[in-house]
N, C-alpha and C positions, 0 to 999 in steps of 0.2 A: 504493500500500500504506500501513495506516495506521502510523505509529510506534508501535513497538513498544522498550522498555526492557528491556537484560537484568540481571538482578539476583544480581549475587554470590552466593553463601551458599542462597539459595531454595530453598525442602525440595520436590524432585522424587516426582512420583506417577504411578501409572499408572491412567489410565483406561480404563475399559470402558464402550463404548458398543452400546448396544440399540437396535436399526432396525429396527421393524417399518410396516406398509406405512401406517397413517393413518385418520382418520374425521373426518367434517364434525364441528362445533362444536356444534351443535343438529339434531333432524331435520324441518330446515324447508327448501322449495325455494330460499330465498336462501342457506343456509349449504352447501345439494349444489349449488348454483351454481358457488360457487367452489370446493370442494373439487374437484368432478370436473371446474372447468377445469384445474385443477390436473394432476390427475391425466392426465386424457387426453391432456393435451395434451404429455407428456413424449413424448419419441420411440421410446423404448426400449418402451411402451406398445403405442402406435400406429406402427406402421412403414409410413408414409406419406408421399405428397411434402407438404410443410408447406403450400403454398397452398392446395391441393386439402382437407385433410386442415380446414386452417381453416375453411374455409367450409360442411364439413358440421359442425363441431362447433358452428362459431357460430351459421349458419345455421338447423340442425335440431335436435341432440343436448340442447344447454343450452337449450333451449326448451321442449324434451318431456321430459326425461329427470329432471329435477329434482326435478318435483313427484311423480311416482312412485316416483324412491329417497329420497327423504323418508317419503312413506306406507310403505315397507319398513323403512325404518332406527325409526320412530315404533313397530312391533309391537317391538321388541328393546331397546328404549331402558331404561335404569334407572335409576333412582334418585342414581347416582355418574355418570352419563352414559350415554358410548357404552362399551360391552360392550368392546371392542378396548383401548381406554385404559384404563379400569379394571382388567381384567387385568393389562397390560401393565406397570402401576405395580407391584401386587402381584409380578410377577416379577422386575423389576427389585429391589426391596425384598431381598425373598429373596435371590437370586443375590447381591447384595451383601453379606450377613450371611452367606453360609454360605461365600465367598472371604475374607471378612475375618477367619473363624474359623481357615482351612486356611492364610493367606501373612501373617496377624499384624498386618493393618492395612494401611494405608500405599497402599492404593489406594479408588479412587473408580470407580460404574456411574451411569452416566447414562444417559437413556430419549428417544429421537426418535422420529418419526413422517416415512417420507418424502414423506408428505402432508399439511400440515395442521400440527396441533403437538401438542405442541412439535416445532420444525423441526428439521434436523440440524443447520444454520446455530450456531442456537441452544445447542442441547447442546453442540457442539462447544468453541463459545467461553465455556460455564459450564466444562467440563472444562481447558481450559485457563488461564480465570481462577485456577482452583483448583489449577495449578500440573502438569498432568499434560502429562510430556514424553516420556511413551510411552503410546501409544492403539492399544486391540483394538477391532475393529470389527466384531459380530456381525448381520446381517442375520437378522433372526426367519424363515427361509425356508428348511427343511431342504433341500429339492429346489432346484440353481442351476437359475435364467434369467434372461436377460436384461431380461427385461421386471421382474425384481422383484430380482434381487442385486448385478446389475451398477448396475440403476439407481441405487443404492445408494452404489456404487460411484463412480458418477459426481458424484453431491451431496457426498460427503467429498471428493472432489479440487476439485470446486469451487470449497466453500468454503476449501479449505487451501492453495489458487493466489492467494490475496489476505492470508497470513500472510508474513511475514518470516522470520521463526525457526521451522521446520516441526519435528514432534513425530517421534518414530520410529514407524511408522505398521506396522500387522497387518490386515491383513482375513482373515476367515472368508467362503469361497465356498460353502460345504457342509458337511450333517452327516446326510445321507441314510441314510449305512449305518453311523453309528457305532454299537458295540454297544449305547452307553446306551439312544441314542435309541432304538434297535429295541426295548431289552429294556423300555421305559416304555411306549409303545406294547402292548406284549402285556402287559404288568401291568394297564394300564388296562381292556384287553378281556377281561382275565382275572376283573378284579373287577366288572366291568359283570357280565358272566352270572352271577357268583357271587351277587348282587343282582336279579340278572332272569334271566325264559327265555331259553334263546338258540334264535335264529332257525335258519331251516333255510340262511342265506347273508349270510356275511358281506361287506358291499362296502366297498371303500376306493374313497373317490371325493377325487380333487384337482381342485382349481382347473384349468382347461382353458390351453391358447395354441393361435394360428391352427395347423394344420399347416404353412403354410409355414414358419414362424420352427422349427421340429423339422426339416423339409427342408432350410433353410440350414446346419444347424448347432446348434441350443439343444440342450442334453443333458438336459432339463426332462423330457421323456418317458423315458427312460431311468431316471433317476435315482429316478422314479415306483414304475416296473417294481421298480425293487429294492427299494425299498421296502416296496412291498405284498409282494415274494416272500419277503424275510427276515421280516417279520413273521407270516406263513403258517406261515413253515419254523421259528419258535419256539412257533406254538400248535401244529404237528402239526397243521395241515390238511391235507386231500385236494384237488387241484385242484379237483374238484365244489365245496368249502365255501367260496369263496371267489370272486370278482371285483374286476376296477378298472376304475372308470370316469370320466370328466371332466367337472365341471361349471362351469356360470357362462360360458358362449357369446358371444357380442356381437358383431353383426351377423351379417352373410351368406356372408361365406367359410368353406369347412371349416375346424372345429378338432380337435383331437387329439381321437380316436374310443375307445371307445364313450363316449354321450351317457350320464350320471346317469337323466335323467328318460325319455328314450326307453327305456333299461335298463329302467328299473323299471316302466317303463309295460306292457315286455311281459312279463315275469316270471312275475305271476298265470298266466297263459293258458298259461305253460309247467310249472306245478307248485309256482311258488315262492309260497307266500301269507305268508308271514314272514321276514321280513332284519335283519340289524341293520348299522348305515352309521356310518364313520367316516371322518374328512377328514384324514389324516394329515399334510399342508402347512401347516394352519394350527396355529401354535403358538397361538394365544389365538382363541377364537370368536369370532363376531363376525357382520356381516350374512350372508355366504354361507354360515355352518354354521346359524343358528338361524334364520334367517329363509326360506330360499333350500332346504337341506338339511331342517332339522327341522320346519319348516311349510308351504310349499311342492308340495315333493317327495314329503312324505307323504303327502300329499293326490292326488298324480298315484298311486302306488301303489294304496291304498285306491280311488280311484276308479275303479282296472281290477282291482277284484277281490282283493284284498292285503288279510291278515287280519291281520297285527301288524307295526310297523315302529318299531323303537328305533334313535333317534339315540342312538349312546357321545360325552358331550361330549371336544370338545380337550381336549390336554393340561394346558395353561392352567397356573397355578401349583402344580398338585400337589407334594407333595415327589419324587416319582419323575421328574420333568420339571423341576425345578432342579437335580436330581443331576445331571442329563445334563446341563445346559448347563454347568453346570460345570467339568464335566469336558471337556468340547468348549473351554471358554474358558482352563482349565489347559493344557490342550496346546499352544494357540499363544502361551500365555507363556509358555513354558519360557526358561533363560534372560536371562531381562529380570531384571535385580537383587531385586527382590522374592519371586519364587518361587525363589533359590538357598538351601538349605538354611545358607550361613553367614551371610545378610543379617544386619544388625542394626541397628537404625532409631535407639538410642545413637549407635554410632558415625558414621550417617550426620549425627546433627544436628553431633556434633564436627566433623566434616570441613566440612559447611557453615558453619560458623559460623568453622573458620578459611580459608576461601576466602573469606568475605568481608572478614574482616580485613586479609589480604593485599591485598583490592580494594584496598578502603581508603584504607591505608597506601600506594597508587601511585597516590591521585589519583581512584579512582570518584567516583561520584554515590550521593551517600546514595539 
């Protein structure tokens, strides 16, 4: 462990940190090189035996697989970069201006990727540079699984198994059915039609996982489910107006059913020639909503027959969706000396400043 100095007097903060899932660097086959060895090769991902598991990744995956999520990530790409991160900043930003308005200061949000960067690694040890000895830890992932909250999960204790002096530590596992989130979600859908036609079906489609890992145990599909039903049951839809389905598959074993693009491919043929599609998992868009979802997919649609298809984007930094997070990240501070209604960051410097005197005066280390 490296030395670490504790510091008399030292103006304590609380940090909040943002973990959302990552993006290669450029959308070139060397930079999804390493990103999706990255990626893949966590376990929490791939639930496979590691020998086996290696040598189709090295073998097959990172040799085919690069150059084509490159051509994918290269249609979505902008200007500020990759779509994920650019968001990602903007929310972070926000989210910290609009706590710093509500608890008076005195804390700091920082923004990881737990793929890629900035790392969690990294974040971590900026927020504790900067003095924060109590850390919320929100994973961008309304719906828990493993494969994406815990992984999370496991990179904060990671890097915090190699600290000396540990921080008082919060994680957020979930925020599926909080009322924010739900009521941002149907505001957003509400002003999408208010703006456009609305379709004869609306689908919320999430990010998929093998069915096994839902068999073992993951509460990912559940957590889905309610999602999409509380959402439903604040538009006043009719089971008819409404479906969920899962997308973004990879490989050959079953994943959590109905398929996005199978969905939609039979739709036409049953009556449906107009939907409008929202991915209610991903908190910032990024390849699998605009790439995968809004170009893609639309295209499976329209080419069975499918007369109008509006992708509604993520929620992404709306003001309606930094109220929620907010308010998701107030609740698990409660408590913590910041959010007590008698704080007062006067008295706190008093108080530090004669705790280090007293160091002091018995001999510390300036």
């Amino acid at each position: 462990m490296k030395a670490e100095h504790y510091q008399h007097g030292a103006k304590e903060k609380l940090g909040i940190l943002l973990v959302n899932l990552g993006s290669p660097e450029k959308p070139t086959a060397s930079a999804l090189r390493r990103y999706l060895g990255e990626f893949l090769w966590d376990p929490r991902v791939v639930e496979a035996p590691r020998w086996l598991w290696w040598l189709a990744l090295h073998g097959l995956i990172l040799r085919l697989r690069p150059r084509r999520s490159a051509r994918a990530y290269a249609k979505v790409w902008t200007d500020q970069g990759s779509p994920l991160i650019a968001t990602s900043v903007l929310q972070a930003r926000a989210v910290e201006k609009r706590l710093h308005q509500r608890f008076r200061g005195n804390l700091l949000v920082d923004l990881a990727m737990r793929y890629g960067k900035p790392s969690v690694r990294s974040s971590l040890e900026s927020l504790r540079r900067a003095g924060a000895r109590r850390v919320l830890v929100l994973p961008m992932y309304p719906q828990y699984s493993a494969t994406t909250t815990a992984s999370v999960f496991d990179e904060v204790t990671d890097v915090l198994s190699s600290w000396r002096w540990l921080p008082d530590l919060r994680f957020i596992n979930h925020y599926h059915d909080h009322p924010k989130y739900i009521a941002a979600l149907a505001s957003s859908i509400r002003s999408h039609w208010q703006k456009h036609s609305r379709g004869q079906l609306l689908i919320f489609s999430f990010h998929g996982i093998p069915q096994r890992y839902f068999d073992n145990g993951d509460p990912y599909f559940c957590h889905c489910q309610k999602t999409a039903r509380l959402v439903a049951e604040k538009l006043e839809l009719a089971g008819h107006e409404w479906k969920l389905v899962f997308q973004s598959r990879f490989g050959r074993e079953p994943w959590l059913q109905p398929y996005c693009d199978k969905t939609l491919a039979a739709l036409p043929a049953q009556g449906v020639k107009s939907v409008d599609i929202i991915c209610p998992g991903f908190s910032a868009d990024c390849l699998e909503t605009l790439e995968e979802v809004d170009i893609d997919n639309r295209k499976v649609f329209i080419d069975a027959g499918g007369e109008h298809y509006q992708y509604i984007p993520a929620l992404n930094a709306s003001e309606v969706h930094i109220e929620a997070l907010c308010e998701v990240l107030s609740a698990h501070m409660f408590g913590w000396p910041e959010t007590m209604p008698d704080w007062d960051a006067g008295k706190c410097a008093i108080a530090e400043k004669l705790s280090r005197e007293r160091a002091l005066k018995m001999g510390a280390k300036k």
